[in-house]
PyMOL Python script that loads the backbone (N, CA, C, O; Angstrom):
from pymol import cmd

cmd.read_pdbstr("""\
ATOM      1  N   UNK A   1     -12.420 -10.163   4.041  1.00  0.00           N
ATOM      2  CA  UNK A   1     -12.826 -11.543   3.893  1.00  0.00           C
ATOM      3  C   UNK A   1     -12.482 -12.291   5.185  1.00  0.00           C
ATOM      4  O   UNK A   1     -11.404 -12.105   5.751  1.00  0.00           O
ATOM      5  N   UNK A   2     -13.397 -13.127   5.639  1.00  0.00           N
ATOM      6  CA  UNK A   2     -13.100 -13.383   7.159  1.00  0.00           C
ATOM      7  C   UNK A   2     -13.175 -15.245   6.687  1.00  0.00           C
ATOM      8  O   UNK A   2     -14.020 -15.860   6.037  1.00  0.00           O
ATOM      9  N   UNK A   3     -11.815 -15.729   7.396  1.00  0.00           N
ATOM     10  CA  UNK A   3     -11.488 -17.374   6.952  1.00  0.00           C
ATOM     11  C   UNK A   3     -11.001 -17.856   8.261  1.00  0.00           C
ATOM     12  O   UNK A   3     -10.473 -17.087   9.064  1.00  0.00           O
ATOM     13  N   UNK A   4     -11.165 -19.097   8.486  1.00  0.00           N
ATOM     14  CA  UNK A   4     -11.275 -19.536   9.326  1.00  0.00           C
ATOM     15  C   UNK A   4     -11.261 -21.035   9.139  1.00  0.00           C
ATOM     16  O   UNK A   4     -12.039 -21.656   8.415  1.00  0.00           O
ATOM     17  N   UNK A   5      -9.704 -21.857  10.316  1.00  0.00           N
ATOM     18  CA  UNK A   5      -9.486 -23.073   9.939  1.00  0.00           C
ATOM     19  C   UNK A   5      -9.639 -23.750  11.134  1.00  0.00           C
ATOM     20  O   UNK A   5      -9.028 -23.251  12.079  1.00  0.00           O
ATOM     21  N   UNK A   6     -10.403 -24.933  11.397  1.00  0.00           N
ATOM     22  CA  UNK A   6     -10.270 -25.999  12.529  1.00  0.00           C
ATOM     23  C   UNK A   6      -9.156 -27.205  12.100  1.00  0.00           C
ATOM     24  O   UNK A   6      -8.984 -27.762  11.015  1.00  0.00           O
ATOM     25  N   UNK A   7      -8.421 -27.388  13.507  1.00  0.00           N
ATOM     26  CA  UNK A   7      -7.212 -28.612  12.921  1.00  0.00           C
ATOM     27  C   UNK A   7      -7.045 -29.054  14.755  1.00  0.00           C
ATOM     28  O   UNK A   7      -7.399 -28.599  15.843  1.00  0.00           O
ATOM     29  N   UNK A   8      -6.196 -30.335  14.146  1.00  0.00           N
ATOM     30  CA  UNK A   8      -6.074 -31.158  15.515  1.00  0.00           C
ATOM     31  C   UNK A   8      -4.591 -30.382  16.178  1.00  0.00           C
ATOM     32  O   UNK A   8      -4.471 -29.999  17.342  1.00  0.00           O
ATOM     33  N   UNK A   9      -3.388 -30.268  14.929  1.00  0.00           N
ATOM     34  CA  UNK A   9      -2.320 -29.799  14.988  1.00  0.00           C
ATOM     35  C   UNK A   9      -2.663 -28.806  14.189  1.00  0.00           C
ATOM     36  O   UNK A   9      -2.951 -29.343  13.119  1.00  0.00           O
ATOM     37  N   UNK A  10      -2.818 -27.483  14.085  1.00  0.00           N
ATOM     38  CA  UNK A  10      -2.507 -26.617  12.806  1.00  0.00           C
ATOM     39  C   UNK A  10      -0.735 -26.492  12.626  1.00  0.00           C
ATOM     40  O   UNK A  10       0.128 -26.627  13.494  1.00  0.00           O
ATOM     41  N   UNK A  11      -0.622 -26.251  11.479  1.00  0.00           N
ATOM     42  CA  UNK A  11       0.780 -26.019  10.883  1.00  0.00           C
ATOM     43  C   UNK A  11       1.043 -24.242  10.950  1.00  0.00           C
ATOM     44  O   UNK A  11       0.327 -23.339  10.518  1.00  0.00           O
ATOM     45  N   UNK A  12       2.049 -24.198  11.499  1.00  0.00           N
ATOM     46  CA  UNK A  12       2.392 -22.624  11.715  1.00  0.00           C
ATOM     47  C   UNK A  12       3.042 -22.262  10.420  1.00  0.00           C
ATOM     48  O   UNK A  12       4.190 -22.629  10.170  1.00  0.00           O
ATOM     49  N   UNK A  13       2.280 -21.504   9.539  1.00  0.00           N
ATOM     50  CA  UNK A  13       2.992 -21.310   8.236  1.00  0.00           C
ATOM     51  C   UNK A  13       4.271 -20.214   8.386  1.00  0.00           C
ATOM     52  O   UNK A  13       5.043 -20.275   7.430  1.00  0.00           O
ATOM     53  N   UNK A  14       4.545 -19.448   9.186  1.00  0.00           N
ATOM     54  CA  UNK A  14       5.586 -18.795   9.652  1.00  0.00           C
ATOM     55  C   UNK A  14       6.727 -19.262   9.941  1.00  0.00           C
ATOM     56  O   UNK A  14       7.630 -18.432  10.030  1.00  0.00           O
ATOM     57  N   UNK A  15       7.026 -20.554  10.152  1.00  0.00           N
ATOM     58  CA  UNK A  15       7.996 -21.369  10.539  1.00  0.00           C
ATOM     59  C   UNK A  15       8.116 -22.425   9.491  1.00  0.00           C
ATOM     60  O   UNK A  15       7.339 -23.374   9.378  1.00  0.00           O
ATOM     61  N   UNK A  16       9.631 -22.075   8.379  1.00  0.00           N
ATOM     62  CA  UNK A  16      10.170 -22.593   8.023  1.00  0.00           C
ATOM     63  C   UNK A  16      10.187 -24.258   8.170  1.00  0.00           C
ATOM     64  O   UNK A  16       9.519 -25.156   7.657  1.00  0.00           O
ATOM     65  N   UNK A  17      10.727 -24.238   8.641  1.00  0.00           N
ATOM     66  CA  UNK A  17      10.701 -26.047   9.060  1.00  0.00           C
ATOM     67  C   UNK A  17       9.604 -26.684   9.077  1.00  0.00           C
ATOM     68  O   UNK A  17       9.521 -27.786   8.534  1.00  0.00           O
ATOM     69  N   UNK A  18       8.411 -26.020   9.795  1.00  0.00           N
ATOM     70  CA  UNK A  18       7.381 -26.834   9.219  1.00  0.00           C
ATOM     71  C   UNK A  18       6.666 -26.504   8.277  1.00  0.00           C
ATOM     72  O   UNK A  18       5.493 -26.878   8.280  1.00  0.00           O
ATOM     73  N   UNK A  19       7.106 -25.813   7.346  1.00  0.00           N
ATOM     74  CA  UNK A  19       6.394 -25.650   5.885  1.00  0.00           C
ATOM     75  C   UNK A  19       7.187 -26.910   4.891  1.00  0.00           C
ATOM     76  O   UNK A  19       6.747 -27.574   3.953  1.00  0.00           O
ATOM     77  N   UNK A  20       8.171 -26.896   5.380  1.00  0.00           N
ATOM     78  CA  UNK A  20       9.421 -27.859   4.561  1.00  0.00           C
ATOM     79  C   UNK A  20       8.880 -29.316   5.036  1.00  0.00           C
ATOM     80  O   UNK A  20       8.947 -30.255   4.243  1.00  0.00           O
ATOM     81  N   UNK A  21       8.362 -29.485   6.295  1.00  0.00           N
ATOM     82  CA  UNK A  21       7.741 -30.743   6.762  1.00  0.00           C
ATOM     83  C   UNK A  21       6.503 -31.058   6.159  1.00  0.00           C
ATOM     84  O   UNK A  21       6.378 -32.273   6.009  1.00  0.00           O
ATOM     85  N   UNK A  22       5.393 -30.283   5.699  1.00  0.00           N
ATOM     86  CA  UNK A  22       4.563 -30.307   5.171  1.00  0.00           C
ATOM     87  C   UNK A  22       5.007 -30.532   3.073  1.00  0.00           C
ATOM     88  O   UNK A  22       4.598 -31.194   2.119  1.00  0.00           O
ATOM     89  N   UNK A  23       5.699 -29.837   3.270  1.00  0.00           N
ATOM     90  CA  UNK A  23       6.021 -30.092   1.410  1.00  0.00           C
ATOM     91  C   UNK A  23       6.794 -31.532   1.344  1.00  0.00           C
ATOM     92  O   UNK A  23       6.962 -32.042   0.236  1.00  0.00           O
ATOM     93  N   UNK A  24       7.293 -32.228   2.589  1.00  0.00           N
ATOM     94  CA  UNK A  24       8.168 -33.624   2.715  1.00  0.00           C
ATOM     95  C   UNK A  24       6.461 -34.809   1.999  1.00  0.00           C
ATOM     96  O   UNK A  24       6.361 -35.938   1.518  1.00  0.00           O
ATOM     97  N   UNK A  25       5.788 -34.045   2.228  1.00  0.00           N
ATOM     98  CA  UNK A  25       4.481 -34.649   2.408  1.00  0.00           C
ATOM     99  C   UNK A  25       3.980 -34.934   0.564  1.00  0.00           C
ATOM    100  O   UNK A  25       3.163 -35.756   0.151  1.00  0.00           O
ATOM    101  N   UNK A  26       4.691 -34.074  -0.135  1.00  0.00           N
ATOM    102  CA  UNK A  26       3.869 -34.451  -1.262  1.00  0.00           C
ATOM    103  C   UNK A  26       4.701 -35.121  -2.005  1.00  0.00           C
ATOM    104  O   UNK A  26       5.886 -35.188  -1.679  1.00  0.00           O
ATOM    105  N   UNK A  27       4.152 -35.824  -3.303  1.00  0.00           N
ATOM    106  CA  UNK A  27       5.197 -36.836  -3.588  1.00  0.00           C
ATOM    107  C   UNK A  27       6.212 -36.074  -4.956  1.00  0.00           C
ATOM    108  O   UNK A  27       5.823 -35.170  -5.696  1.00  0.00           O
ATOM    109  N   UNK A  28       7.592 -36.765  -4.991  1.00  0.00           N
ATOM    110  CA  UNK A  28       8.775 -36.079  -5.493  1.00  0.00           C
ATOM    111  C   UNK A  28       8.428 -35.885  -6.831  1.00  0.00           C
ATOM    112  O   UNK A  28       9.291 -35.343  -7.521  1.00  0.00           O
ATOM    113  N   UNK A  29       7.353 -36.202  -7.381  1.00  0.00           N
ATOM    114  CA  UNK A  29       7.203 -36.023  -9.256  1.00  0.00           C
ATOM    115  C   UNK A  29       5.882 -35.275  -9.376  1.00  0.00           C
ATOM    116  O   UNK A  29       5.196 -35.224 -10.397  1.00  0.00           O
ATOM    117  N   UNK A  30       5.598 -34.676  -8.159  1.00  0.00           N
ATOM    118  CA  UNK A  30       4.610 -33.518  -8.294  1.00  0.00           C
ATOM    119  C   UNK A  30       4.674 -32.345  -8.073  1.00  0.00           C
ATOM    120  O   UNK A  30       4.163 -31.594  -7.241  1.00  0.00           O
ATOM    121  N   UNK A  31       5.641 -32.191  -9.243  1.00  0.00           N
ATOM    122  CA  UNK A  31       5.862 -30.765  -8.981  1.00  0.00           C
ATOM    123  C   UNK A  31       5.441 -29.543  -9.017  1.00  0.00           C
ATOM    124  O   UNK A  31       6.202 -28.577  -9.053  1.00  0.00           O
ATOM    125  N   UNK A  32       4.078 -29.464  -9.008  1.00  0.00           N
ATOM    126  CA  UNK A  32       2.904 -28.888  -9.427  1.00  0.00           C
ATOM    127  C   UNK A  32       2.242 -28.227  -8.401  1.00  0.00           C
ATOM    128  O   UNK A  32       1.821 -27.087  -8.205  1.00  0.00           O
ATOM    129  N   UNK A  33       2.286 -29.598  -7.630  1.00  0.00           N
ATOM    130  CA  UNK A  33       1.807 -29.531  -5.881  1.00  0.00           C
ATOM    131  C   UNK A  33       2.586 -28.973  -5.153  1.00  0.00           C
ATOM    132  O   UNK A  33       2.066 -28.405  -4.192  1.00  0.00           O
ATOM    133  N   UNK A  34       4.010 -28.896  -5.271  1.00  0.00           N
ATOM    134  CA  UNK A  34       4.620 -28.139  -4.378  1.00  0.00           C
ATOM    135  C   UNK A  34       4.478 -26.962  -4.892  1.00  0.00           C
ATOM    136  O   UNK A  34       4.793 -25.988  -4.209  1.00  0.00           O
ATOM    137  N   UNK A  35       3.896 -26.765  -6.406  1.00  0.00           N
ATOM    138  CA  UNK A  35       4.244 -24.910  -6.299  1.00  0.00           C
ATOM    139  C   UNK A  35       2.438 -24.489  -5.891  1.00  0.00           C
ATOM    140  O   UNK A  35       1.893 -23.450  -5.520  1.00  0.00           O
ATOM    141  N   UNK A  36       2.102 -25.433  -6.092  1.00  0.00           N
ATOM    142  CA  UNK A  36       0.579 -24.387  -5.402  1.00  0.00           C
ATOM    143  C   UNK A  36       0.401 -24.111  -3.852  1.00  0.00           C
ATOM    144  O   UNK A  36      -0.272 -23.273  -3.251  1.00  0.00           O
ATOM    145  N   UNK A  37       1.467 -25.382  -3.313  1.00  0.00           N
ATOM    146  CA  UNK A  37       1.252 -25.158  -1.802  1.00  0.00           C
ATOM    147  C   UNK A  37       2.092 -24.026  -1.058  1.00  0.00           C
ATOM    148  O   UNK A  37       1.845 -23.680   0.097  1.00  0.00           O
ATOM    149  N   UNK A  38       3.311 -23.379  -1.994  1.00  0.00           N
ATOM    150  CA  UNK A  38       3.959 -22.749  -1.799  1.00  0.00           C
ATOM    151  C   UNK A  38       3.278 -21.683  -1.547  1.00  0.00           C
ATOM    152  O   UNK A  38       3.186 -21.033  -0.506  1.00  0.00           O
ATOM    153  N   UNK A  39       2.511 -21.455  -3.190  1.00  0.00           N
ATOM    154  CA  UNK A  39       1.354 -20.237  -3.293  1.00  0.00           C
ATOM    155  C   UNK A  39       0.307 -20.034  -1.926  1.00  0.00           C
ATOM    156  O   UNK A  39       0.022 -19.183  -1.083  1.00  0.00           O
ATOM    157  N   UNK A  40       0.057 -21.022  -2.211  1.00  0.00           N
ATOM    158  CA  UNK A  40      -1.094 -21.267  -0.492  1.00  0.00           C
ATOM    159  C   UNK A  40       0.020 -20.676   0.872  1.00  0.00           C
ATOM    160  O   UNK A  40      -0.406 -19.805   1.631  1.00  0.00           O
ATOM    161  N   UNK A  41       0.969 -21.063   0.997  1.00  0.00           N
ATOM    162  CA  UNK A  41       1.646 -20.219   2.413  1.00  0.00           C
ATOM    163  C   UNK A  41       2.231 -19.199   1.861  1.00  0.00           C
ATOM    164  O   UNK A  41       2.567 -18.414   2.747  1.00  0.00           O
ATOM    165  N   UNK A  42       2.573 -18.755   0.613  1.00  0.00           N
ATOM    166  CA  UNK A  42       2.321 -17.305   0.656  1.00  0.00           C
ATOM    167  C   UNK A  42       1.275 -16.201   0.854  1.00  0.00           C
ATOM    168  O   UNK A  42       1.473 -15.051   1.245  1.00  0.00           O
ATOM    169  N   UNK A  43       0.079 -16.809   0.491  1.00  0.00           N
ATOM    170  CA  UNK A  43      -1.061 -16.198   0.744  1.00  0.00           C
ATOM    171  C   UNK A  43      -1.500 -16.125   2.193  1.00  0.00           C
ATOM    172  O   UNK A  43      -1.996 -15.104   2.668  1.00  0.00           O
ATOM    173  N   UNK A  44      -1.260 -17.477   3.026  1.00  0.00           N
ATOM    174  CA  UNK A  44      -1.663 -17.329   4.200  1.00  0.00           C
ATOM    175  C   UNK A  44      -0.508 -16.218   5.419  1.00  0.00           C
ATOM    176  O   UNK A  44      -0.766 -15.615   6.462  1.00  0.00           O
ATOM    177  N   UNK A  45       0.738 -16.384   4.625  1.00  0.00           N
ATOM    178  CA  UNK A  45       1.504 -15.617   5.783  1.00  0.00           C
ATOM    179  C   UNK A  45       1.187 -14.103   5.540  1.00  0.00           C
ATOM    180  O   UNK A  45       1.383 -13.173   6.323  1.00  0.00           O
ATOM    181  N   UNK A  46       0.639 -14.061   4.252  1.00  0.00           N
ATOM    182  CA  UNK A  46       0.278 -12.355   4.283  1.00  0.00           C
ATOM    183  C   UNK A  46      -1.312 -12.455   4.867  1.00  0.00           C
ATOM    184  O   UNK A  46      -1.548 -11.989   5.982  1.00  0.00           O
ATOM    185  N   UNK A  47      -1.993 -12.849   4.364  1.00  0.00           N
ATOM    186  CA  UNK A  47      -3.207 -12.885   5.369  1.00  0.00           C
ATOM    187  C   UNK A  47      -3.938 -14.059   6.090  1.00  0.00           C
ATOM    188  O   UNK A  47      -4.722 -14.881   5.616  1.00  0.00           O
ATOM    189  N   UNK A  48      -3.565 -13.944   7.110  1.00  0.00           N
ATOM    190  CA  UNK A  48      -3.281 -15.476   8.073  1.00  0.00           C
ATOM    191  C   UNK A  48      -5.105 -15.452   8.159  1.00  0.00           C
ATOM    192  O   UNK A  48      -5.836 -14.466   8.056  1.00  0.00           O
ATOM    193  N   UNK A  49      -5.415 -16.612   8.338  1.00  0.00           N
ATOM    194  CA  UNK A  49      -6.304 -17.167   8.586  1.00  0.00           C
ATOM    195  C   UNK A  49      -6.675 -17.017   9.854  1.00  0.00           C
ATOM    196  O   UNK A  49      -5.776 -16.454  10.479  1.00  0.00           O
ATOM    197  N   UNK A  50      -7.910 -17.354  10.733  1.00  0.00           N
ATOM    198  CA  UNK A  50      -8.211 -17.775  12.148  1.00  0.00           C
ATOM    199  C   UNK A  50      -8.023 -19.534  12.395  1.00  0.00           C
ATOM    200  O   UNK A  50      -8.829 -20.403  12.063  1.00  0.00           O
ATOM    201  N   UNK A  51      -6.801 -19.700  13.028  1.00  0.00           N
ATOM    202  CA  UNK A  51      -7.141 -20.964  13.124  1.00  0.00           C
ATOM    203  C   UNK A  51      -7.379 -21.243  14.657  1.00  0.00           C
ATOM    204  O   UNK A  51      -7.154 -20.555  15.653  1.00  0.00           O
ATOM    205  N   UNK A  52      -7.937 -22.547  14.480  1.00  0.00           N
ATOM    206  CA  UNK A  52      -8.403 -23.166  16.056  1.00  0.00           C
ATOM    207  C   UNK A  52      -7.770 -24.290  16.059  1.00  0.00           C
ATOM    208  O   UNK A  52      -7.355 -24.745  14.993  1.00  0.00           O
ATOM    209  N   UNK A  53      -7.603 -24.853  17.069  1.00  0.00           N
ATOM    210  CA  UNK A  53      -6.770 -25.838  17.348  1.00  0.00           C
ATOM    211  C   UNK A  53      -7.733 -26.766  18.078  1.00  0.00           C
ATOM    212  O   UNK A  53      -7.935 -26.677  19.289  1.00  0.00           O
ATOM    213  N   UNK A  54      -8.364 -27.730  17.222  1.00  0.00           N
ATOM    214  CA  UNK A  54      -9.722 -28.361  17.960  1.00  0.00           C
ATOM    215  C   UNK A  54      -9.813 -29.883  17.024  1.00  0.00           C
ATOM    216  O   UNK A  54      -9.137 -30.198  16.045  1.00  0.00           O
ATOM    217  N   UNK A  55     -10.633 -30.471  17.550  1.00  0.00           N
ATOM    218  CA  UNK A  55     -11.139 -31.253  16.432  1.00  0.00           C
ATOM    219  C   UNK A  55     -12.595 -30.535  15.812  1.00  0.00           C
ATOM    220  O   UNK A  55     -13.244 -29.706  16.449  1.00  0.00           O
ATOM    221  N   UNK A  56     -12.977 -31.057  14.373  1.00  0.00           N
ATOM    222  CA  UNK A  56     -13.817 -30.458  13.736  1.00  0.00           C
ATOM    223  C   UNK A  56     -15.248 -31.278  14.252  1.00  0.00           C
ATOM    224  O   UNK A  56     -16.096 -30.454  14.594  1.00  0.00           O
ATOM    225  N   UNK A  57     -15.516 -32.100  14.330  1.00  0.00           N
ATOM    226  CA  UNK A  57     -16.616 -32.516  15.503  1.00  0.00           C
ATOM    227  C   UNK A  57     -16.793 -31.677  16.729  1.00  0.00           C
ATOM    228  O   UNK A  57     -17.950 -31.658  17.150  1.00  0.00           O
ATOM    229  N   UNK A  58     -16.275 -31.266  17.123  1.00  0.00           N
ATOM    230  CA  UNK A  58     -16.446 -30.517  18.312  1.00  0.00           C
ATOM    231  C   UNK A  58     -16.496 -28.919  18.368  1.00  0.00           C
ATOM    232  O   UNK A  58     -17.132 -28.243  19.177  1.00  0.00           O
ATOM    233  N   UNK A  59     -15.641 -28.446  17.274  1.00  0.00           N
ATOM    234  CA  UNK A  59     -15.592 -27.031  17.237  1.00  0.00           C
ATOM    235  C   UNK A  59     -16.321 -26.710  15.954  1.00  0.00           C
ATOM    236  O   UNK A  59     -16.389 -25.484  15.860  1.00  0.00           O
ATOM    237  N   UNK A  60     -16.844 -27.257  15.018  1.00  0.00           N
ATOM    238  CA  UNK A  60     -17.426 -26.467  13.861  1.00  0.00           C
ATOM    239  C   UNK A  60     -18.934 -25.340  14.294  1.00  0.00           C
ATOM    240  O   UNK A  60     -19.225 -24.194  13.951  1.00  0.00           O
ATOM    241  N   UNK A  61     -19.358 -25.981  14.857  1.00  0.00           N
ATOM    242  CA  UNK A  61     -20.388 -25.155  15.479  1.00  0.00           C
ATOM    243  C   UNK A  61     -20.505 -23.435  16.074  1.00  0.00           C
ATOM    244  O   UNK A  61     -21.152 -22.391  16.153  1.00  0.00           O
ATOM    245  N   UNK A  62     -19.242 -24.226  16.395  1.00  0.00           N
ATOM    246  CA  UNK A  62     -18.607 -22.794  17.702  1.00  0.00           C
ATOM    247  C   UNK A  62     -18.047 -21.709  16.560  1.00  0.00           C
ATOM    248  O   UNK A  62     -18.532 -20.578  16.507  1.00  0.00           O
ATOM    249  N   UNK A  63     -16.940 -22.158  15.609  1.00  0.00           N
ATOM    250  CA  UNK A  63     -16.190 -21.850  14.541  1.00  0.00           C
ATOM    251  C   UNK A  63     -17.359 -21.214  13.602  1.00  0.00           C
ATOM    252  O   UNK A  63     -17.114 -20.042  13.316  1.00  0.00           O
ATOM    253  N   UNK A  64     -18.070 -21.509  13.283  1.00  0.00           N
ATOM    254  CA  UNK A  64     -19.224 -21.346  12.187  1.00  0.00           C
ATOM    255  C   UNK A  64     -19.912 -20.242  12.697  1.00  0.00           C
ATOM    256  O   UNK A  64     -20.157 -19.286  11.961  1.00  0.00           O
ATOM    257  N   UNK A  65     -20.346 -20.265  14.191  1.00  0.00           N
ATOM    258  CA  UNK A  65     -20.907 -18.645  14.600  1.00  0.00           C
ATOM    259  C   UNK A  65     -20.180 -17.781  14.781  1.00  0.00           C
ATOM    260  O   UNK A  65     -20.430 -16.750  15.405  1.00  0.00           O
ATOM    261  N   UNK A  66     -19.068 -18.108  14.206  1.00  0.00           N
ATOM    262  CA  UNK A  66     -17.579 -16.456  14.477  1.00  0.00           C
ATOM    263  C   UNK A  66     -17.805 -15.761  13.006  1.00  0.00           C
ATOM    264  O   UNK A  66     -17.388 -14.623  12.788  1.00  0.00           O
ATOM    265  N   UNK A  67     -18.466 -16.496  12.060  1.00  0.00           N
ATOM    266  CA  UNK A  67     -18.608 -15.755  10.796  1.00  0.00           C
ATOM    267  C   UNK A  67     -19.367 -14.802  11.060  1.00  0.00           C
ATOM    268  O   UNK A  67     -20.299 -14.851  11.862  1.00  0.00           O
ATOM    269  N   UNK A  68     -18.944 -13.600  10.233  1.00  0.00           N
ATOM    270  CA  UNK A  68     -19.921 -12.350   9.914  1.00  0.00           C
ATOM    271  C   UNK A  68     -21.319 -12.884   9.391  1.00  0.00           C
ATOM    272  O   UNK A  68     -21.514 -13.818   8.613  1.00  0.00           O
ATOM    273  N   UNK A  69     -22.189 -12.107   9.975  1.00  0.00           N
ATOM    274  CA  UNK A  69     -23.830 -12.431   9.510  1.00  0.00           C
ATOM    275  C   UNK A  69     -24.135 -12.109   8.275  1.00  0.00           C
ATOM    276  O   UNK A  69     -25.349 -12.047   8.078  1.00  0.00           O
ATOM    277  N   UNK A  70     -23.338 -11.839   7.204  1.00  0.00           N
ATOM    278  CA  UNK A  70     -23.763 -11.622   5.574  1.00  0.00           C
ATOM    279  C   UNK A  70     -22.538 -12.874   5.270  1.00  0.00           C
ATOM    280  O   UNK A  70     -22.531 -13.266   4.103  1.00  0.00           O
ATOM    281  N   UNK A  71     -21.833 -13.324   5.917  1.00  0.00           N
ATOM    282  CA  UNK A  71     -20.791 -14.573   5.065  1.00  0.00           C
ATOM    283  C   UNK A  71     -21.598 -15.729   4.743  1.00  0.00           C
ATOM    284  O   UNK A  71     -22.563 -16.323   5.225  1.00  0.00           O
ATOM    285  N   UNK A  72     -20.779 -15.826   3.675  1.00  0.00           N
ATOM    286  CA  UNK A  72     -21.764 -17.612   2.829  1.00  0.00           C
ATOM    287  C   UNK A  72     -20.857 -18.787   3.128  1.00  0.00           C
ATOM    288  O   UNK A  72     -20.125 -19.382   2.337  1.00  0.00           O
ATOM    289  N   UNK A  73     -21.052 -19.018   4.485  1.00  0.00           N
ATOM    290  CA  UNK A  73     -20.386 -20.546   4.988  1.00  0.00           C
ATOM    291  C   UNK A  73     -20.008 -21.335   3.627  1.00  0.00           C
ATOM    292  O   UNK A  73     -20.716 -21.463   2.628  1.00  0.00           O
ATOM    293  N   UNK A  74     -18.834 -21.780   3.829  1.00  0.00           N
ATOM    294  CA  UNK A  74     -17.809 -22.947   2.737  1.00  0.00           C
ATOM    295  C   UNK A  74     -17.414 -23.490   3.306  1.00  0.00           C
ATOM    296  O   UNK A  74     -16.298 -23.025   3.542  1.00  0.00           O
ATOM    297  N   UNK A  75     -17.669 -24.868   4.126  1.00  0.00           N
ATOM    298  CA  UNK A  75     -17.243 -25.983   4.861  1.00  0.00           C
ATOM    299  C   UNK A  75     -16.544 -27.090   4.198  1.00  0.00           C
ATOM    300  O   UNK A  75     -17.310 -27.973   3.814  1.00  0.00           O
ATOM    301  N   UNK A  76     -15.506 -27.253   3.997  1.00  0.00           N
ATOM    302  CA  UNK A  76     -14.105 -28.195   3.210  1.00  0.00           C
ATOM    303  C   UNK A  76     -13.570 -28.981   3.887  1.00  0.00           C
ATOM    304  O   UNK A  76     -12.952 -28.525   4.850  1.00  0.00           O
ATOM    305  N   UNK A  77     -13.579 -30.490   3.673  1.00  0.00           N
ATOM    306  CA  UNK A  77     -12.417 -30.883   3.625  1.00  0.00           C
ATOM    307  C   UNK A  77     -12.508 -32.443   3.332  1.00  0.00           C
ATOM    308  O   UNK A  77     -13.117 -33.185   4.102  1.00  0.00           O
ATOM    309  N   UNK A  78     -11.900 -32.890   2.228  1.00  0.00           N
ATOM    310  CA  UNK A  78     -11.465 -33.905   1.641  1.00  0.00           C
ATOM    311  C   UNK A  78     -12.337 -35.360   2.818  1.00  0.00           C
ATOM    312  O   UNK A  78     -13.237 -36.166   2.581  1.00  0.00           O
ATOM    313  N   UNK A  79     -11.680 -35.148   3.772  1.00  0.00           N
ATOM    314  CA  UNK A  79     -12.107 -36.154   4.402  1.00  0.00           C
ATOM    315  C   UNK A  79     -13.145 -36.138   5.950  1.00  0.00           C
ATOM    316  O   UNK A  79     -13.177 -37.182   6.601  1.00  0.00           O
ATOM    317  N   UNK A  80     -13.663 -35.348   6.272  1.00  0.00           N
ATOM    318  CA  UNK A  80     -14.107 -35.247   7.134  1.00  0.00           C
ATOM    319  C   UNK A  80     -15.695 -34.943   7.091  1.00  0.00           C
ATOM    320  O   UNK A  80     -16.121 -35.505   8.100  1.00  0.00           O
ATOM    321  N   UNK A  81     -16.592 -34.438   6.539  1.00  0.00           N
ATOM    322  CA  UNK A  81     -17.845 -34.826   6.151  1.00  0.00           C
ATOM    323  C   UNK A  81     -18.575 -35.888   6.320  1.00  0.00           C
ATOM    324  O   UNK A  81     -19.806 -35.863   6.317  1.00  0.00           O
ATOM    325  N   UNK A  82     -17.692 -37.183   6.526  1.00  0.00           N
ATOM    326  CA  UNK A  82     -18.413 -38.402   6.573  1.00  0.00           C
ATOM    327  C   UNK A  82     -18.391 -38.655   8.351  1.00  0.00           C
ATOM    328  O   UNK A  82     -19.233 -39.469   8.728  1.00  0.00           O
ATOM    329  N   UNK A  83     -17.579 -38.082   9.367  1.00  0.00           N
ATOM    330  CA  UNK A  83     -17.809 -37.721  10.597  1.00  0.00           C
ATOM    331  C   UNK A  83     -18.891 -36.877  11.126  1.00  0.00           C
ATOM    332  O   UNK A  83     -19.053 -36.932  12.345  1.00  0.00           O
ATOM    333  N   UNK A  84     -19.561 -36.206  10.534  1.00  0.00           N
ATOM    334  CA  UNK A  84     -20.613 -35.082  10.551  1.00  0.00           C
ATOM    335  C   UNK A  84     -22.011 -35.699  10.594  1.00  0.00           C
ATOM    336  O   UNK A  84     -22.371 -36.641   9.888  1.00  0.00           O
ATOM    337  N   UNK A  85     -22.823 -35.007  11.578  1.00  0.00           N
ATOM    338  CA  UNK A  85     -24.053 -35.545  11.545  1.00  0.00           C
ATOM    339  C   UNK A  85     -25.113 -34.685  10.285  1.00  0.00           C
ATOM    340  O   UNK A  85     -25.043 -33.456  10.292  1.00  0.00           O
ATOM    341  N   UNK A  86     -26.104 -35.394   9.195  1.00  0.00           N
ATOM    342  CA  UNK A  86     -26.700 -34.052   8.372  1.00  0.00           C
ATOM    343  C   UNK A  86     -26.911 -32.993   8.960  1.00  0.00           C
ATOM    344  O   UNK A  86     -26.631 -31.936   8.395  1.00  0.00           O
ATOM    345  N   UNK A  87     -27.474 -33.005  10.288  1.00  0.00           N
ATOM    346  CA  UNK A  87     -28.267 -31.753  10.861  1.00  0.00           C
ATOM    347  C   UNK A  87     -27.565 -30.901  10.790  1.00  0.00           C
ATOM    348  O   UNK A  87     -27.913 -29.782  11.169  1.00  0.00           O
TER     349      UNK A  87
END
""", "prot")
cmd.dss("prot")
cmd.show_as("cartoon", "prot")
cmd.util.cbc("prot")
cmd.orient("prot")
């Protein structure tokens, strides 16, 4: 399975401290959220992702032709879509 993340900062899930900086991030009565995000950097430190260190305006293009020619593009994210031109 070939995955692949664009970020301005990516978060090094290998490093302690900033996984703990990232969980500072969710709020103290969701405790729900910290165990899925846990799940999520367990999954990623066993099979790490491709990340780029870009903004997504600028690199999705580039990022998007690194997929294998049978992958079914899944473009995510909460807030960034509304930066995107349709084309």
């Amino acid at each position: 399975m070939w995955r692949a993340g664009i970020d301005v900062d990516p978060i090094d899930v290998t490093n302690d401290d900033a996984v703990r900086w990232l969980e500072a991030f969710v709020w103290p009565d969701q405790r729900d959220r910290v165990v899925r995000l846990r799940r999520a950097v367990e999954i990623a430190r066993r099979r790490p992702p491709q990340l780029v260190r870009g903004d997504l305006v600028d690199c999705l293009e580039a990022v998007a032709g690194l997929a294998p020619q049978n992958a079914t593009l899944v473009i995510f994210h909460t807030a960034a879509l509304a930066y995107l031109d349709l084309e």
